[in-house]
Phi, psi and omega in degrees: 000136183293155198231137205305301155346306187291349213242195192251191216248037171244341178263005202291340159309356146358291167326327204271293158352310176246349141295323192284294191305302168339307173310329212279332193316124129351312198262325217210069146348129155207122171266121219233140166244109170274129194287092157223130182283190194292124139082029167270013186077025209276344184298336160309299122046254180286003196250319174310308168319286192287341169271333157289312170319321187305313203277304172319305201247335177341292169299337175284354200260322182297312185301319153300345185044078172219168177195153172269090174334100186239109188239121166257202193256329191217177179290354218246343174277333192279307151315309173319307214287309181283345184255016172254312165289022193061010176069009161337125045057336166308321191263114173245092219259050127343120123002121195287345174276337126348305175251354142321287172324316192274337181276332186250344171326120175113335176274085191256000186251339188268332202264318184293332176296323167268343186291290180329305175331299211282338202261333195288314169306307172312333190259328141344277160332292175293345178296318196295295193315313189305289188325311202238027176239175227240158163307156166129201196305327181255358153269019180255356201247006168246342160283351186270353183252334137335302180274330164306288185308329179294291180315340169265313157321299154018272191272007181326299196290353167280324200284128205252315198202102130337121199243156174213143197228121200283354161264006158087341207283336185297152142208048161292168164288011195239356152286100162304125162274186188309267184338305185315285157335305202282308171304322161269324197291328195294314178311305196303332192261341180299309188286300215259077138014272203274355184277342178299306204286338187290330196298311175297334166271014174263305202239078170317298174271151199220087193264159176229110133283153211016045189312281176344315194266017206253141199335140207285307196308337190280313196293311207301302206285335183303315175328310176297327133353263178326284214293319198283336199244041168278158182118275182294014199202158173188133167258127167271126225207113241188099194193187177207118151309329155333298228259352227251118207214340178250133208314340191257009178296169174258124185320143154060042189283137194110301183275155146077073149292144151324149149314139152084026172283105218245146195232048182294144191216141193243081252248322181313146157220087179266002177265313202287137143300150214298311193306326195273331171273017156288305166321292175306240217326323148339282193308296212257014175306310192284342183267316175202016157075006152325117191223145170272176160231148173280174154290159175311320207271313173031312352261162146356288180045170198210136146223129178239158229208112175231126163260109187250146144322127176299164183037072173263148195268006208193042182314283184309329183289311196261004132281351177300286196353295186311281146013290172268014155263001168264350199270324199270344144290327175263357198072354188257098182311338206272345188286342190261029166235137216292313199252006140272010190242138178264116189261126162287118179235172196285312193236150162341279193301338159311316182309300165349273180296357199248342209232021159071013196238025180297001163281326200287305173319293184315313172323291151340256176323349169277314188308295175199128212260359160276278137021267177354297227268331179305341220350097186213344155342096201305295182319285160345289162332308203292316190252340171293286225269345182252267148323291254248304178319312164327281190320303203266022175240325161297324177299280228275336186077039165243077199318309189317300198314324167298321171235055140256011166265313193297313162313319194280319189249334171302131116337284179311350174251001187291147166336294176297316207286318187320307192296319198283320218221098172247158179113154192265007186279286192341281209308328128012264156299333163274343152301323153305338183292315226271318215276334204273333186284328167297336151333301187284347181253038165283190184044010184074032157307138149254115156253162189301161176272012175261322153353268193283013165277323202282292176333301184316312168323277162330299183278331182104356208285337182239155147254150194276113200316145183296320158303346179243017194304285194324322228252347195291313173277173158320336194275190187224123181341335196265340186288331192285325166328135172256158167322088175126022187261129164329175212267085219300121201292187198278352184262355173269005184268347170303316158296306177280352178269337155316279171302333166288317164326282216316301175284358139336282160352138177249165227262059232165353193246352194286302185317290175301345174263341155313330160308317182264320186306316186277358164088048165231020195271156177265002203238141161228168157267191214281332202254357179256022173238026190292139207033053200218182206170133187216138196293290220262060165274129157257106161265128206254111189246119201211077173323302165276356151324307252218323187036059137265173204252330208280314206235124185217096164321310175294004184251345188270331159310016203105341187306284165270151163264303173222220214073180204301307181306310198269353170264351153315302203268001154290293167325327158278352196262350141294340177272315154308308162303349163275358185276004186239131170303322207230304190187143177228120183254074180330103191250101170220158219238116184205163174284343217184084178267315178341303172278351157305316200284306202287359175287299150336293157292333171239058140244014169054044131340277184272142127273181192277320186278001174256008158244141161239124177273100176279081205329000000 
């Protein structure tokens, strides 16, 4: 092992490195959790790792028909990871609902058995609740989950084989959700003897990245894992407590290790200016006393602290301002072009209102906000992925391109319609369809998307979501009821008070929002940029903007001195300020910037020339 002394000093991490690789020998197993903050490289790390396994052990594990277990945090980390191994096959490189999924698939009578347990409790629960809870809103949302469930313990004994989909789209009964998924899979290991022993003859190793955020119950059974098999087994657990912003992680991972458990640690901060790791540490001073070091080379970097008033009447104006006071502070013009600064907001819909598309978004997110966001969403689609490519491909005079949208989504191009109507009079008309739908946006019209869902309709030219079916015609959802059918419980008049907005809304809002669902947007939130790095961040911290209950800035300002809420949002608010390369800019929006300002300074965050008070 290398000695911290020897290397040059952008390397000392090295050391963690060749502990890490140590751990991994086949003959001499040992599991470890390595300590890496924000911008230490651990995705270096762990590919370091997996290239050393590769090289040493690689023929001994194919020979055993073994692999190795790679659980990362999003899909876009699960690809990095595979294309820096080559897509090796050694390497079983997974999503934790992904790899969940995979341990248990196929076990459908062990799976229907807890589910009935699990449906039987839940109905149980909401029953006790139902005797003593009051009428309204939240007992109309526990009988309907009554019944939901009940129709689902039901139908248990029919369901043959069980399926599950990482985009969430099933909703059949014989479909696991997420939670779901996680939840058996964490019993099954727990419980279940030979399934621990099968697990440990698949995957003698076990790497977790962000290992902090990753379900408490899962890490638990892996633990259990680890413990009944030491010697054949090892886990790697590969995180910053810091870092840890969702709510199911397991709380003080890291502390009170096993015996014989190695605590390898990485001190590097190679993405931050030296100013932004003063700050970073500054910030976690109070939580574990953890400190980075920059690099040699490092530059400077800027951070600035600008405080406005709350419920400001003019948000996007006076954050552009801001912007070109950041452009006229670093020197750098790029802070005054828009999509070069990544602006961070506490919520979805803030990002919304600020990118002009928040009746539509909001609507959208009420029907159903995973789906959305997954964009895998019906509604949604019809008009990002459909409507709107038509309309700009008719615009642009790009016949091909129009009509392989058409080929793909037209009624009117399908085979059979092709076939009943040949002649060049059809293809005719359906240009005409296309020209009466391009139609409604001459002069620089905006009409409501309920305009253009009924055009679409009228010609035929798209087809129409089965959800936005009532709404295609002159009648209106509650007209479309037939006579003597109840009265529609509260999620479905929710759903129609969702979609009458939604189509409320004018088609000008469709472009931008189509923008943030595909992540090419200037805007993310604080918590979905969790391993991602930007020249330029502005983070906007705006408690009443934002009503959420989990993250609350004024109590981390001075508000409060500690509890959960301010060390949750001390913990984001480190990850986000670590998200930035060059200069980082701080925006919050409070009743009481005085106490914001003296908060800063003297927790020695800030200096005094690096706040700005915005009357």
């Amino acid at each position: 092992m290398n000695n911290a002394a020897d290397v040059p000093n952008d390397e000392v991490d090295v050391g963690a490195d060749a502990e890490i690789a140590a751990c991994l020998d086949p003959d001499t197993l040992t599991s470890f959790f390595l300590f890496a903050g924000a911008g230490s490289g651990k995705t270096r790390s762990l590919v370091s790792a997996l290239t050393h396994v590769q090289a040493a052990w690689g023929a001994r594990l194919r020979q055993r028909g073994q692999s190795i277990a790679v659980i990362t945090f999003t899909n876009a980390a699960c690809d990095e990871i595979k294309r820096r191994v080559q897509f090796d096959p050694l390497f079983d490189v997974r999503t934790i609902h992904s790899f969940a999924w995979s341990l248990i698939e196929g076990l459908n009578k062990d799976i229907r058995a807890w589910l009935a347990d699990y449906l039987t409790a839940e109905i149980e629960d909401l029953r006790r609740k139902e005797a003593t809870g009051r009428a309204g809103k939240a007992r109309d949302e526990r009988i309907a989950k009554i019944a939901a469930y009940e129709a689902r313990l039901a139908a248990l004994p029919g369901i043959r084989k069980f399926i599950y989909s990482p985009t969430g789209a099933n909703r059949t009964r014989d479909a696991l959700n997420h939670t779901e998924v996680i939840k058996i899979t964490a019993h099954f290991l727990s419980e279940k003897p030979r399934m621990r022993s099968i697990f440990v003859g698949r995957y003698p190793i076990l790497l977790v990245d962000e290992s902090q955020d990753t379900n408490a119950a899962l890490v638990d059974a892996f633990f259990r894992v680890d413990a009944e098999h030491s010697g054949a087994f090892a886990m790697g657990l590969i995180g910053d407590m810091m870092q840890r912003i969702y709510a199911d992680g397991k709380e003080d991972l890291g502390a009170d290790l096993p015996p014989g458990w190695r605590t390898p640690k990485k001190v590097m901060n190679h993405r931050c200016p030296s100013r932004i790791i003063e700050l970073l540490n500054a910030v976690r001073r109070s939580t574990d006393q953890q400190e980075q070091k920059p690099r040699s080379d490092a530059i400077k970097g800027f951070v600035r602290l600008f405080i406005l008033p709350a419920e400001h009447p003019d948000v996007g104006g006076v954050e552009a301002e801001i912007a070109q006071r950041m452009a006229e502070v670093t020197g750098d013009e790029a802070w005054a072009v828009p999509m070069e600064v990544k602006t961070l907001t506490l919520e979805h819909k803030m990002a919304a209102r600020r990118l002009g598309c928040f009746e539509v978004f909001s609507a959208l997110y009420a029907l159903d906000s995973q789906s959305l966001l997954q964009r895998t969403q019906s509604v949604a689609l019809f008009f990002t992925d459909q409507v709107l490519p038509v309309l700009e491909a008719r615009q642009a005079g790009d016949r091909f391109g129009l009509m392989r949208l058409l080929k793909l989504h037209s009624p009117l191009m399908a085979p059979e319609a092709l076939a009943a109507n040949q002649g060049r009079g059809y293809l005719a008309d359906v240009q005409a369809a296309v020209d009466s739908l391009a139609g409604l946006l001459n002069d620089a019209q905006d009409p409501p998307l309920l305009v253009i869902l009924r055009e679409v309709a009228r010609s035929n030219i798209l087809e129409i979501p089965e959800r936005l079916a009532a709404w295609a015609t002159e009648l209106n959802a509650e007209a479309d009821m037939e006579e003597g059918e109840p009265e529609p419980n509260a999620k479905t008049l929710a759903r129609i008070e969702a979609i009458d907005e939604l189509l409320a809304a004018p088609f000008s809002q469709i472009a931008p929002l189509r923008e943030y669902l595909e992540g090419r947007a200037r805007f993310d939130t604080h918590q979905g940029v969790k391993g991602l790095e930007f020249e330029r961040v502005m983070v906007v911290m705006d408690d009443f903007e934002a009503k959420g209950f989990s993250f609350k800035y004024g109590d981390l300002f001075g508000g409060k001195d500690e509890g959960k809420i301010v060390e949750s949002t001390r913990r984001l608010f480190y990850v986000v300020a670590s998200r930035a390369e060059k200069s980082l800019a701080l925006v919050a929006y409070t009743k009481d910037p005085f106490r914001v300002r003296d908060f800063a300074l003297r927790s020695g965050w800030l200096l005094d020339d690096e706040i700005v008070i915005f009357e």
